[in-house]
PDB file of N, CA, C and O in Angstrom, chain B, residues numbered from 101:
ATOM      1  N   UNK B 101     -44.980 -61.088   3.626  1.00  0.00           N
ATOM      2  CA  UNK B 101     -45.759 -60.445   2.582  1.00  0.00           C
ATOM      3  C   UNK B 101     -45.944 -61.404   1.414  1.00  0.00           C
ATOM      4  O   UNK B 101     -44.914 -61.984   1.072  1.00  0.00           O
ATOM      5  N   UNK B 102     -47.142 -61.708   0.680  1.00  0.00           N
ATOM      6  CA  UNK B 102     -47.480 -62.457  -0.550  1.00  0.00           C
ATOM      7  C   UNK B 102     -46.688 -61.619  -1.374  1.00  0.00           C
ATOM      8  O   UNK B 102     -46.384 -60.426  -1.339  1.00  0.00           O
ATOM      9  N   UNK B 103     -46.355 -62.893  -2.379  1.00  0.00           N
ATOM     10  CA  UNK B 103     -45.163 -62.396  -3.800  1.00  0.00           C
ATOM     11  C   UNK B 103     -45.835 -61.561  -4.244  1.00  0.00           C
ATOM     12  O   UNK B 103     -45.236 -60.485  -4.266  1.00  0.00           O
ATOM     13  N   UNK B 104     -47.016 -61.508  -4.700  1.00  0.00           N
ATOM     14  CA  UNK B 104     -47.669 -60.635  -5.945  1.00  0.00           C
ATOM     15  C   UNK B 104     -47.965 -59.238  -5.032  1.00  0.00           C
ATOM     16  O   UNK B 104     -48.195 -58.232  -5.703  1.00  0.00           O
ATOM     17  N   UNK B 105     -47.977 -59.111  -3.753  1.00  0.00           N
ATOM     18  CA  UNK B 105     -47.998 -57.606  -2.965  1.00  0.00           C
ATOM     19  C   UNK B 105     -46.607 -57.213  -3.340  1.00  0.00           C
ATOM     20  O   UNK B 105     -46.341 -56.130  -3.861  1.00  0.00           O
ATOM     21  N   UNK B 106     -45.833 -58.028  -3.088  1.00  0.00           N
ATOM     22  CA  UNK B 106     -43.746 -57.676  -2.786  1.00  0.00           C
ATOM     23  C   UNK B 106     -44.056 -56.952  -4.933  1.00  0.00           C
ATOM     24  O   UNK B 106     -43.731 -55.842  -5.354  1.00  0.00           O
ATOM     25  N   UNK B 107     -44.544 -57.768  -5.511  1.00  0.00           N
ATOM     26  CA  UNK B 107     -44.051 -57.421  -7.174  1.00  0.00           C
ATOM     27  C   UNK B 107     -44.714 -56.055  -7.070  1.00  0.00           C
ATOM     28  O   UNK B 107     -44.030 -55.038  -7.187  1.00  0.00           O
ATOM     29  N   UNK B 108     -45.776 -56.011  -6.894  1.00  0.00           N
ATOM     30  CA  UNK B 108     -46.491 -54.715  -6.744  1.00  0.00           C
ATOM     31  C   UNK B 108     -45.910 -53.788  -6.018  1.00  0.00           C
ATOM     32  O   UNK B 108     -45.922 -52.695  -6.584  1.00  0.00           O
ATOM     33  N   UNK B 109     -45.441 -53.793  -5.060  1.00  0.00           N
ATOM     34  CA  UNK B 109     -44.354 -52.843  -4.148  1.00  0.00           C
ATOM     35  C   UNK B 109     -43.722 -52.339  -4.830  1.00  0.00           C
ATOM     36  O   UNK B 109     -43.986 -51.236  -5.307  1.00  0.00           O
ATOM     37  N   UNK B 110     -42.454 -53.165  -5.133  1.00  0.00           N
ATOM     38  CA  UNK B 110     -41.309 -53.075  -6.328  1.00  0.00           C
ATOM     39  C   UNK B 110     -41.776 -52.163  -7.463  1.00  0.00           C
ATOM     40  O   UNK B 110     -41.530 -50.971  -7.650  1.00  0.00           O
ATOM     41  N   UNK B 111     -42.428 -52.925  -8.093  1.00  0.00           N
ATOM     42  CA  UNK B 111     -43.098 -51.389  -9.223  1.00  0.00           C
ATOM     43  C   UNK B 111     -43.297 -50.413  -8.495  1.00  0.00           C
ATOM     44  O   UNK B 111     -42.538 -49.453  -8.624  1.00  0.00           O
ATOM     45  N   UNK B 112     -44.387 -50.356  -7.499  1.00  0.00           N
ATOM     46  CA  UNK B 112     -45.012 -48.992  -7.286  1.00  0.00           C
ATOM     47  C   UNK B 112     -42.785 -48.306  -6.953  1.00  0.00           C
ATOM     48  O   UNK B 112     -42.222 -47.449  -7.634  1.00  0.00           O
ATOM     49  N   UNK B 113     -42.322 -48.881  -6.083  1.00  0.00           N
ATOM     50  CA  UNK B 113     -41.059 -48.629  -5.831  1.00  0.00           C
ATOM     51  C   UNK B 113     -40.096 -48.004  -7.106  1.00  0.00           C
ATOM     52  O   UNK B 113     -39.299 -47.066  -7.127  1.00  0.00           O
ATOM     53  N   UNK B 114     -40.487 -48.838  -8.012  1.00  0.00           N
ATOM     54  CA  UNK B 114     -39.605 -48.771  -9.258  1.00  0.00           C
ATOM     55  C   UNK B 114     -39.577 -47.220 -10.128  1.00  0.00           C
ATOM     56  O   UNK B 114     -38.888 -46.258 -10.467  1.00  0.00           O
ATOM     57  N   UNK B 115     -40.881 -47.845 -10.164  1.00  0.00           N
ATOM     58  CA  UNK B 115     -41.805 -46.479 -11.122  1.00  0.00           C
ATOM     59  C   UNK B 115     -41.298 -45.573 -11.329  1.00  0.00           C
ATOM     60  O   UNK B 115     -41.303 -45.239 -12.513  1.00  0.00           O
ATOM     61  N   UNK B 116     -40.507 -44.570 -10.236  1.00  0.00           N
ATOM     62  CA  UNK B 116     -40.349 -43.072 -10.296  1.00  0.00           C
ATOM     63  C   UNK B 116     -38.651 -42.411 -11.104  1.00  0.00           C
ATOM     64  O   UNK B 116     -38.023 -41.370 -11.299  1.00  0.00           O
ATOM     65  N   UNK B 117     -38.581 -44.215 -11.376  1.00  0.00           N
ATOM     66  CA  UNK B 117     -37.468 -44.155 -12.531  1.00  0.00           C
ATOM     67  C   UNK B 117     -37.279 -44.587 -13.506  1.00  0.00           C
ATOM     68  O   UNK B 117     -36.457 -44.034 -14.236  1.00  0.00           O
ATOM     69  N   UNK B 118     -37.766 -45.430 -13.814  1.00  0.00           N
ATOM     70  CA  UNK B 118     -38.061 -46.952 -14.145  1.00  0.00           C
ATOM     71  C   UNK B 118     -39.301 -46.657 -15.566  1.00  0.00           C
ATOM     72  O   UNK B 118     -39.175 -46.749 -16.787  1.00  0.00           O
ATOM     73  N   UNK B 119     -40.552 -46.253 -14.608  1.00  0.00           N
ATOM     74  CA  UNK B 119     -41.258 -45.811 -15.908  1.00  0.00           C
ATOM     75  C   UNK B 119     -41.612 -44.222 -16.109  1.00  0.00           C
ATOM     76  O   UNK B 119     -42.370 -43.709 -16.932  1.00  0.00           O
ATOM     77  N   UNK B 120     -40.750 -43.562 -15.001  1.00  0.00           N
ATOM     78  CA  UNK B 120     -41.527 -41.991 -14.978  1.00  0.00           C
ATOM     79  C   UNK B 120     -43.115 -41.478 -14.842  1.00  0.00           C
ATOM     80  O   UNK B 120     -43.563 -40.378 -15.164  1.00  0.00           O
ATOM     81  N   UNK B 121     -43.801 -42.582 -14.282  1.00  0.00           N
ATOM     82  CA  UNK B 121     -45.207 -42.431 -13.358  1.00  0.00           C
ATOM     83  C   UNK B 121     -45.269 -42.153 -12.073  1.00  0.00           C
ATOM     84  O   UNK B 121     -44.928 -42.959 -11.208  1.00  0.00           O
ATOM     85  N   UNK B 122     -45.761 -40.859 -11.810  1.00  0.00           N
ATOM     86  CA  UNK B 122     -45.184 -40.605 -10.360  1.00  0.00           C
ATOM     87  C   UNK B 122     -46.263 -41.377  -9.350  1.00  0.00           C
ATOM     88  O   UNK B 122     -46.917 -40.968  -8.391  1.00  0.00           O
ATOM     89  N   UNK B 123     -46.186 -42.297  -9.808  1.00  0.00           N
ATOM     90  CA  UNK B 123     -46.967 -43.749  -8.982  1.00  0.00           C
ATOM     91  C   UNK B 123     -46.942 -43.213  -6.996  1.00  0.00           C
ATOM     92  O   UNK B 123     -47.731 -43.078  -6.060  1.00  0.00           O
ATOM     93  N   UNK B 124     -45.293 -43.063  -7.335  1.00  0.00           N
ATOM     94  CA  UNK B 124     -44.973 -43.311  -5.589  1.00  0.00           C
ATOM     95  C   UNK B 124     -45.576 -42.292  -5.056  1.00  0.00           C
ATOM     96  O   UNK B 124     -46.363 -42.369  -4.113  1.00  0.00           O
ATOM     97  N   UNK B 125     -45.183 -41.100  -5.729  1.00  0.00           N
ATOM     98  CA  UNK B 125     -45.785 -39.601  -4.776  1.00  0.00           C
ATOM     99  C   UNK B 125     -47.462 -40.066  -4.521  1.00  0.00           C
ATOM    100  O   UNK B 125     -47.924 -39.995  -3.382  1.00  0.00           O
ATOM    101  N   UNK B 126     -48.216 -40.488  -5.547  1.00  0.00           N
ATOM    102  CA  UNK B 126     -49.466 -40.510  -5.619  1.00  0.00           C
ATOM    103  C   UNK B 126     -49.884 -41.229  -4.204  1.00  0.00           C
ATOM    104  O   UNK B 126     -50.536 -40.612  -3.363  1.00  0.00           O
ATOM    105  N   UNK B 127     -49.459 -42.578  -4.011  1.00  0.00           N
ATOM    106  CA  UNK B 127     -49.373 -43.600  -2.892  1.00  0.00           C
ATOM    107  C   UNK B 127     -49.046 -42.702  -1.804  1.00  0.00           C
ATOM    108  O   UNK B 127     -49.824 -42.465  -0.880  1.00  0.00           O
ATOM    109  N   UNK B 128     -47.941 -42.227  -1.915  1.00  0.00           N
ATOM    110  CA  UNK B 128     -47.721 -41.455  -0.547  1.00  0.00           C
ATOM    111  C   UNK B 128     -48.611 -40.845  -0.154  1.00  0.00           C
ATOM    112  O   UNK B 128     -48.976 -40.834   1.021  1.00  0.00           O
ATOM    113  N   UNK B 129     -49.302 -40.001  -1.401  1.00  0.00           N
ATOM    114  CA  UNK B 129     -50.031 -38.561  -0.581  1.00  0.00           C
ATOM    115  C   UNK B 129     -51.267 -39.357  -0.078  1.00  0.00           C
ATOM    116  O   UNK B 129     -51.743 -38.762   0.889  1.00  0.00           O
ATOM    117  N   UNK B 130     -52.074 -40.671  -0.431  1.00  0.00           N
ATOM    118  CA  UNK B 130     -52.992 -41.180  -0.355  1.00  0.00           C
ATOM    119  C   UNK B 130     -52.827 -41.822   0.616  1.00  0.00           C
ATOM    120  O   UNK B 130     -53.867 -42.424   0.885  1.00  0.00           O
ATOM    121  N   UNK B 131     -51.559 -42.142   1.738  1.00  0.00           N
ATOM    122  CA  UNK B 131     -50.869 -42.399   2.681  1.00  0.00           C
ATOM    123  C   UNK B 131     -51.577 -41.577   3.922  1.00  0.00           C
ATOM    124  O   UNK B 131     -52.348 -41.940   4.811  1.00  0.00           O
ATOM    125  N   UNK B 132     -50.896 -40.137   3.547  1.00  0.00           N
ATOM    126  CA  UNK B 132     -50.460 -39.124   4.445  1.00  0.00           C
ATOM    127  C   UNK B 132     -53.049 -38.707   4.382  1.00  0.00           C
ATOM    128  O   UNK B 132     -53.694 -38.379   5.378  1.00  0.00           O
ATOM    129  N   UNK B 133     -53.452 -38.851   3.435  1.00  0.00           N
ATOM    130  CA  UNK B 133     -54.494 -38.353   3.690  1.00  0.00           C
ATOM    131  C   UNK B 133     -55.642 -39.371   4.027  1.00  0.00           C
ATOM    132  O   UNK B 133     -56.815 -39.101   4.282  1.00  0.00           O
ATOM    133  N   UNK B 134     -54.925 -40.834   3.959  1.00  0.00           N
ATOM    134  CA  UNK B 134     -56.157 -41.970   4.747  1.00  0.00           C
ATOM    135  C   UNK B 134     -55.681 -41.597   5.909  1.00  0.00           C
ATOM    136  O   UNK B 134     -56.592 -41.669   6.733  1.00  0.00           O
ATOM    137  N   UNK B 135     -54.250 -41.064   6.603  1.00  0.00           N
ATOM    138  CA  UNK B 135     -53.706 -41.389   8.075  1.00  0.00           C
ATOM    139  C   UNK B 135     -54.691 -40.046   8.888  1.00  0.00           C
ATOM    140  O   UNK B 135     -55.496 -40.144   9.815  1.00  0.00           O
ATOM    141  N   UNK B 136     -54.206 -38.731   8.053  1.00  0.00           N
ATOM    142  CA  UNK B 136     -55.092 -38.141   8.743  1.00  0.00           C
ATOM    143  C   UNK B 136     -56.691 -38.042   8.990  1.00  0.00           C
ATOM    144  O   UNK B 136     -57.334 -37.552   9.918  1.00  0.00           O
ATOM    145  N   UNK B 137     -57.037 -38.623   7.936  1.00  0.00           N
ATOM    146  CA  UNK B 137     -59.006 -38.999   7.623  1.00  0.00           C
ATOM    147  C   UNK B 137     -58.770 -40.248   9.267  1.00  0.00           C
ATOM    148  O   UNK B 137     -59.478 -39.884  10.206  1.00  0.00           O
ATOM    149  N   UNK B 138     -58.130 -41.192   9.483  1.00  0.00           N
ATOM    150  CA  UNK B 138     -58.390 -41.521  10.643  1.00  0.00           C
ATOM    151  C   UNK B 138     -57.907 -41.309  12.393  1.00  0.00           C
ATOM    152  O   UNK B 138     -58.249 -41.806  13.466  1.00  0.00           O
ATOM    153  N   UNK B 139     -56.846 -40.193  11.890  1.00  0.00           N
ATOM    154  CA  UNK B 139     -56.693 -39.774  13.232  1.00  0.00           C
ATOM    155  C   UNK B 139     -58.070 -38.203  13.287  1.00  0.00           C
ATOM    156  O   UNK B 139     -58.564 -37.784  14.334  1.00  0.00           O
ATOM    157  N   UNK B 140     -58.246 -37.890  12.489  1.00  0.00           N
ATOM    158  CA  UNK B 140     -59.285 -37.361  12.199  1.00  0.00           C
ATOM    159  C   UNK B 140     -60.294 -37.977  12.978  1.00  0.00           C
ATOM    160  O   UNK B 140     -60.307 -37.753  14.188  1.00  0.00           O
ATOM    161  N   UNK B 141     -61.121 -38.701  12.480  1.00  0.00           N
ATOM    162  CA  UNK B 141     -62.511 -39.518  12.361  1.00  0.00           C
ATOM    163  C   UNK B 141     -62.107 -39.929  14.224  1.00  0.00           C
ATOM    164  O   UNK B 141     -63.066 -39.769  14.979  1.00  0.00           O
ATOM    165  N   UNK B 142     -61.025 -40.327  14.758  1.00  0.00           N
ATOM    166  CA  UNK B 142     -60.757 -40.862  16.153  1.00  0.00           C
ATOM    167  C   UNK B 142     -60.903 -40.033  16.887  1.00  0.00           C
ATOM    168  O   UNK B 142     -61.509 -40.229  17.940  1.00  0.00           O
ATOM    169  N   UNK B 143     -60.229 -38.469  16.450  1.00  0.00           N
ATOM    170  CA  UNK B 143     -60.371 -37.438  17.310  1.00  0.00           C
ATOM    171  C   UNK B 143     -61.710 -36.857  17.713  1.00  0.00           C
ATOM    172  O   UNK B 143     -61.866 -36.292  18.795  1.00  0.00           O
ATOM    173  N   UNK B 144     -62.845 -37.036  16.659  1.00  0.00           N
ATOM    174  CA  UNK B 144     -64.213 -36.628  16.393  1.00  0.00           C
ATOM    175  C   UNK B 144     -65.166 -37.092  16.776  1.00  0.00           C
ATOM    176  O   UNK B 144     -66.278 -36.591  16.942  1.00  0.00           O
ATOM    177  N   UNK B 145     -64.447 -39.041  17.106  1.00  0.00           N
ATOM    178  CA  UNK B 145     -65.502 -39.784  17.518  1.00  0.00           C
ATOM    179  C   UNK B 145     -65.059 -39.897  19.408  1.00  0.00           C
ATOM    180  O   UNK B 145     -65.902 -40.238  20.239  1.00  0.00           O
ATOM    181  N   UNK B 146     -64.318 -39.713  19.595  1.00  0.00           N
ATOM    182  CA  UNK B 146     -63.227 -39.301  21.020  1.00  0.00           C
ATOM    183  C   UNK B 146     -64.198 -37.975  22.101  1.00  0.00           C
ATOM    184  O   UNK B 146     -64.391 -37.775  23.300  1.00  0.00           O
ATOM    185  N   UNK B 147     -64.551 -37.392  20.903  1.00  0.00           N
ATOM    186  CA  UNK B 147     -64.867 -35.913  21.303  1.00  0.00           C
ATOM    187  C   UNK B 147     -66.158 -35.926  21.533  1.00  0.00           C
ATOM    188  O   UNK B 147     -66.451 -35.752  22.716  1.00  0.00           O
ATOM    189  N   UNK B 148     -67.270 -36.112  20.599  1.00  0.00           N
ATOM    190  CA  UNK B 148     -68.299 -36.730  20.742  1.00  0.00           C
ATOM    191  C   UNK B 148     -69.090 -37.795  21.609  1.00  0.00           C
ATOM    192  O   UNK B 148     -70.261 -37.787  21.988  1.00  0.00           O
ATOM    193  N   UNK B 149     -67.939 -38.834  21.826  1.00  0.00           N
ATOM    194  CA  UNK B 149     -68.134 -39.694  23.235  1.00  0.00           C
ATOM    195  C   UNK B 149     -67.695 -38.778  24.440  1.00  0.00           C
ATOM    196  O   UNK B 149     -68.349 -38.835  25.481  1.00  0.00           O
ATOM    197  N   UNK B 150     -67.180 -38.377  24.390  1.00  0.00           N
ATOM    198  CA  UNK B 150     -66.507 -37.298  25.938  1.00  0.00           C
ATOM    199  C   UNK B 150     -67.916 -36.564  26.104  1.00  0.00           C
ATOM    200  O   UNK B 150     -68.573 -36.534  27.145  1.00  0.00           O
ATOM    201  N   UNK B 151     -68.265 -35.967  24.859  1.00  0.00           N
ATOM    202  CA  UNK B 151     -69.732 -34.723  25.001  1.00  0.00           C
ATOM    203  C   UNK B 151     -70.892 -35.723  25.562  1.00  0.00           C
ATOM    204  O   UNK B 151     -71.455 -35.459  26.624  1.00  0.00           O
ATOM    205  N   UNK B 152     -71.187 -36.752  24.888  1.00  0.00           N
ATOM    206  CA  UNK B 152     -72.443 -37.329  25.143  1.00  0.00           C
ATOM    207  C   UNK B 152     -72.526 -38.069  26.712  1.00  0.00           C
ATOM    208  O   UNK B 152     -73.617 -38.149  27.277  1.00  0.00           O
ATOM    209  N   UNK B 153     -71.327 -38.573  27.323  1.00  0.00           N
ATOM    210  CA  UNK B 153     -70.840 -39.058  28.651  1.00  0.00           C
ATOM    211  C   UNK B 153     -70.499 -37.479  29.546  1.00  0.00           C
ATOM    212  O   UNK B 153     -70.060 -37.508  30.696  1.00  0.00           O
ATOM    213  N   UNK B 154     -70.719 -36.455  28.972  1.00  0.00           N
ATOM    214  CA  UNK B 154     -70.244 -35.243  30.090  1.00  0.00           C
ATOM    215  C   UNK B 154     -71.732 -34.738  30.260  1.00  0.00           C
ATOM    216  O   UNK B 154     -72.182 -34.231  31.288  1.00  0.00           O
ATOM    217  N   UNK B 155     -72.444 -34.969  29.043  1.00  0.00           N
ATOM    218  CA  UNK B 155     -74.724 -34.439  29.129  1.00  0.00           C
ATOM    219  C   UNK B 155     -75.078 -36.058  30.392  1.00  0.00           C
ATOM    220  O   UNK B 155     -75.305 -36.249  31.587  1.00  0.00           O
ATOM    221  N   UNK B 156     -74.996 -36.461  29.749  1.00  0.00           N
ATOM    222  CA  UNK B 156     -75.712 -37.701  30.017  1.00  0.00           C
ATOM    223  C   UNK B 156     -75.160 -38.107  31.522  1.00  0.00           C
ATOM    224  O   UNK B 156     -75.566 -39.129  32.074  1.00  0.00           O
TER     225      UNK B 156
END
């Protein structure tokens, strides 16, 4: 990992004591809702190829 990602870690890491910005929760939830936007978007585009290969 580049230093200036690792310093940035560390803060975002730090934060939730350190400066009382709930930095981390924020990251997390933005975690948990890119993961599902792409198991999402996989399942949709999965489904859609299955439909157009089951007409066609």
């Amino acid at each position: 990992m580049l230093p200036q990602l690792k310093m940035i870690y560390d803060i975002i890491n730090a934060s939730d004591d350190g400066f009382g910005l709930p930095i981390k929760g924020i990251v997390s939830k933005l975690k948990k809702i890119i993961l599902l936007g792409v198991i999402l978007s996989i399942s949709v585009g999965v489904g859609i190829g299955y439909l157009i290969f089951e007409v066609v």
